[in-house]
MARROTI-882718 format. One record per residue (C-alpha): residue number from 0; residue in three letters; x, y, z. Coordinates in pm, whole numbers, plus 50000, padded with zeros to 5 digits. Example, Ala and Ser with C-alpha at 12.3 -4.5 7.8 and 13.67 -1.06 7.14 Angstrom:
REM residues 2
vexdo; kolpa; px; py; pz
0; ALA; 51230; 49550; 50780
1; SER; 51367; 49894; 50714
REM end
This chain:
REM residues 183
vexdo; kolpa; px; py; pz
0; UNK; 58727; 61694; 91101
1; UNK; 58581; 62026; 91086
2; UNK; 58350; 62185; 90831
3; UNK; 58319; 62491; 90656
4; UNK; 57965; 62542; 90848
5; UNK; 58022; 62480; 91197
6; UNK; 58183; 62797; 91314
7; UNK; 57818; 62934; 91162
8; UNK; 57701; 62623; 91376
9; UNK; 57851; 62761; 91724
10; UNK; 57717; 63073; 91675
11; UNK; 57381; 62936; 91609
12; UNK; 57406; 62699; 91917
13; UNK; 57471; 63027; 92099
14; UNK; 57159; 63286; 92006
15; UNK; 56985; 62990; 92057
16; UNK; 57106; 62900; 92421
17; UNK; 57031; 63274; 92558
18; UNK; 56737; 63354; 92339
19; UNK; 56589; 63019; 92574
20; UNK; 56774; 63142; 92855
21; UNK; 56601; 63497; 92832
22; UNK; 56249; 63304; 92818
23; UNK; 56357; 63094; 93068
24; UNK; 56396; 63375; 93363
25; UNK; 56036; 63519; 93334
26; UNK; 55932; 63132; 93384
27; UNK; 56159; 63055; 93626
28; UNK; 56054; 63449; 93827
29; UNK; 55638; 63337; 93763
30; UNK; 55713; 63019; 93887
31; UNK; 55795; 63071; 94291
32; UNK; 55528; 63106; 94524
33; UNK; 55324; 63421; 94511
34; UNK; 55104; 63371; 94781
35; UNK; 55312; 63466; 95080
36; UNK; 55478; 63784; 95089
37; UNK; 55849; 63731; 95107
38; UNK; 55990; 63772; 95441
39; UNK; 56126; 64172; 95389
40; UNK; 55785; 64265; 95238
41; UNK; 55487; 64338; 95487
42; UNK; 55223; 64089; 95548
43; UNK; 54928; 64096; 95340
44; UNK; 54589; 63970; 95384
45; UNK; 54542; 63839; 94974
46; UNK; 54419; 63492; 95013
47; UNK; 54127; 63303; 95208
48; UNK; 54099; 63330; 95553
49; UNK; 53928; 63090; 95809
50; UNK; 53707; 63377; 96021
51; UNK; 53545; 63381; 96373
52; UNK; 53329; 63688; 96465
53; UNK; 53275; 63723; 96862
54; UNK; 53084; 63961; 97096
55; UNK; 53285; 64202; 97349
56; UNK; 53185; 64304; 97694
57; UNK; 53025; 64599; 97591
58; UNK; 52868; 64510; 97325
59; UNK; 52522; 64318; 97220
60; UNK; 52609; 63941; 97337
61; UNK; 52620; 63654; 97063
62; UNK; 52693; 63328; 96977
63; UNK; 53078; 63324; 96825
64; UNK; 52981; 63242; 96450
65; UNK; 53275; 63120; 96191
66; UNK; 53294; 63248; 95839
67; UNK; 53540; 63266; 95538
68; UNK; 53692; 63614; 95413
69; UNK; 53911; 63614; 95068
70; UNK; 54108; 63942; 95023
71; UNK; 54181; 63970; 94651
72; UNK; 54479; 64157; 94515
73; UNK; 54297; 64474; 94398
74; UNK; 54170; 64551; 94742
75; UNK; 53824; 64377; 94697
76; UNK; 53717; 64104; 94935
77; UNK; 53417; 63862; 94947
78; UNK; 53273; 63683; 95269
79; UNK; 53071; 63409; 95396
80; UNK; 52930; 63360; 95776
81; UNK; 52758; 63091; 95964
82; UNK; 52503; 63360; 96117
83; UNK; 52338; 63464; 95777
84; UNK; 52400; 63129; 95603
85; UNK; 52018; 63019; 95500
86; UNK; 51886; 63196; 95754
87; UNK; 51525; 63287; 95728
88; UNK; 51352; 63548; 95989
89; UNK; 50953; 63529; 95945
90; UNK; 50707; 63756; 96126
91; UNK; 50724; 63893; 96394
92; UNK; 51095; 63983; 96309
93; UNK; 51186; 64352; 96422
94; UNK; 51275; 64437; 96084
95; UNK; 50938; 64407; 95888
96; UNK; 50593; 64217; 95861
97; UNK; 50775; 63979; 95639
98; UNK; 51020; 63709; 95589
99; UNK; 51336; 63809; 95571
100; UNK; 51606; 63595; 95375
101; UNK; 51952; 63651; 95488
102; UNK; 52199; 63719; 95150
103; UNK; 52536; 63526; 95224
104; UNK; 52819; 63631; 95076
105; UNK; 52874; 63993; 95173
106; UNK; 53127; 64218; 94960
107; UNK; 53402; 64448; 95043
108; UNK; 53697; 64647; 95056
109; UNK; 54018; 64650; 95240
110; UNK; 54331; 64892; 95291
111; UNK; 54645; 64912; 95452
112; UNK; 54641; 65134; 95751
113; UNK; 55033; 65111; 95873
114; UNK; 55262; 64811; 95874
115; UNK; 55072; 64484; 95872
116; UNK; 54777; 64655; 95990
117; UNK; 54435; 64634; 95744
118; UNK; 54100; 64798; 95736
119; UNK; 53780; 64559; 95635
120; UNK; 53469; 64710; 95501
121; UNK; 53193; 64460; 95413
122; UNK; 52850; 64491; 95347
123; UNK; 52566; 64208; 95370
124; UNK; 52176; 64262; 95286
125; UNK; 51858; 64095; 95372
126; UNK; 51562; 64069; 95159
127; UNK; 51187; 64020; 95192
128; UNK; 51198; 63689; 95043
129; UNK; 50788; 63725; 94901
130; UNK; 50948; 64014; 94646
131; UNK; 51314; 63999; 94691
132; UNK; 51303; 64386; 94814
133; UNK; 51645; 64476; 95022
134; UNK; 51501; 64529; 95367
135; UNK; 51840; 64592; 95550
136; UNK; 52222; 64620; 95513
137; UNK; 52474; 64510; 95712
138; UNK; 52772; 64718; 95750
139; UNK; 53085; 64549; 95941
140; UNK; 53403; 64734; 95989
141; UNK; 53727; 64580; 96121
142; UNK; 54052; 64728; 96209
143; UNK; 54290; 64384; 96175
144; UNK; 54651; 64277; 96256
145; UNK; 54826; 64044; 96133
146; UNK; 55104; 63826; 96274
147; UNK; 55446; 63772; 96271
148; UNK; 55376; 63445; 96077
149; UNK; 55139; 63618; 95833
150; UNK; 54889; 63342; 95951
151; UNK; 54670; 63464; 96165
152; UNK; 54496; 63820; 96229
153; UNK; 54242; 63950; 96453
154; UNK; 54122; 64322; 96580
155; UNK; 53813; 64522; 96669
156; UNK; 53521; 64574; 96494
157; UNK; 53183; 64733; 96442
158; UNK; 52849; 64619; 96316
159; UNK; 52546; 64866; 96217
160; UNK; 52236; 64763; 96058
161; UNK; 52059; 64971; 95848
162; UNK; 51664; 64978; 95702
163; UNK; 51664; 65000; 95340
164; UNK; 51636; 65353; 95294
165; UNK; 51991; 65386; 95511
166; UNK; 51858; 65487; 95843
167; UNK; 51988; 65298; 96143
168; UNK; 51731; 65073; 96300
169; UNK; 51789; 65058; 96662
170; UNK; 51960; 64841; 96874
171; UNK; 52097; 64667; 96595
172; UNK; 52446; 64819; 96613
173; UNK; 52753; 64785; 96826
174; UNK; 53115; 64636; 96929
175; UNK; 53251; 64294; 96829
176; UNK; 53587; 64162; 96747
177; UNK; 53737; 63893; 96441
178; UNK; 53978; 63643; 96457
179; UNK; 54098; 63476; 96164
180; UNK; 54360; 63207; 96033
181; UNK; 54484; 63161; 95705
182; UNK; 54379; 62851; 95523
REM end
């Protein structure tokens, strides 16, 4: 038997169902995965990245060393790398009559540069560790690629250190290469 009140019923069953159905498609949209690009967008670098720095041929010769990159959103980045990890250089060091404290964690930018292609700027210091002066920067500069599978990249690169008053110090600059895979 019907009521007086249920056609006002219906109608209330009814705002309700799509006022919850319009707060359910911003859920439903925040809730897929927004950490890959989708596969008609290009690939991005935004996430953490398992890193490998290596010499070239021309370039000064060195021990491969692995590191960790995350590229945030806004275009900012933050590193770590096994070479400056704790790493102490006392005298004689051909930096300074001093220890020298490697600072892990160096900062950055990146950039698109053309499809799937990204420039890396980071920079790293090192400090005299008896009065935490900056003694050097490190300034490393990759051109990077990434793959088809938006897992891996790798490219060219350039490192240049510098004393602290931003003048080269010699034969501390030169070729290398990164390779990377997404973690």
């Amino acid at each position: 038997m019907r009521t007086a009140h249920e056609p006002e019923k219906n109608f209330l069953a009814l705002v309700f169902a799509l006022v919850m159905a319009a707060f359910a498609i911003p859920v439903a949209a925040q809730s897929t995965d927004q950490s890959q690009p989708s596969a008609d967008t290009d690939k991005t670098p935004v996430g953490s990245w398992q890193t490998t720095v290596l010499p070239v041929p021309e370039g000064p010769q060195f021990t491969p060393f692995p590191g960790l990159i995350t590229f945030n959103s806004d275009g900012t980045l933050i590193e770590s790398d096994g070479a400056n990890a704790s790493g102490t250089f006392p005298p004689p060091n051909p930096f300074c009559n001093c220890t020298i404290q490697a600072i892990d964690n160096g900062h950055g930018v990146w950039k698109k540069i053309a499809d799937n292609q990204y420039e890396i700027k980071i920079i790293q210091i090192g400090v005299n560790l008896s009065d935490s002066t900056v003694m050097l920067t490190n300034t490393l500069r990759f051109a990077v690629e990434i793959d088809g599978n938006n897992d891996r990249f790798h490219g060219p690169g350039t490192f240049r250190l510098t004393d602290a008053n931003g003048k080269p110090i010699s034969g501390f600059a030169g070729p290398e290469q990164i390779k990377a895979m997404r973690i």
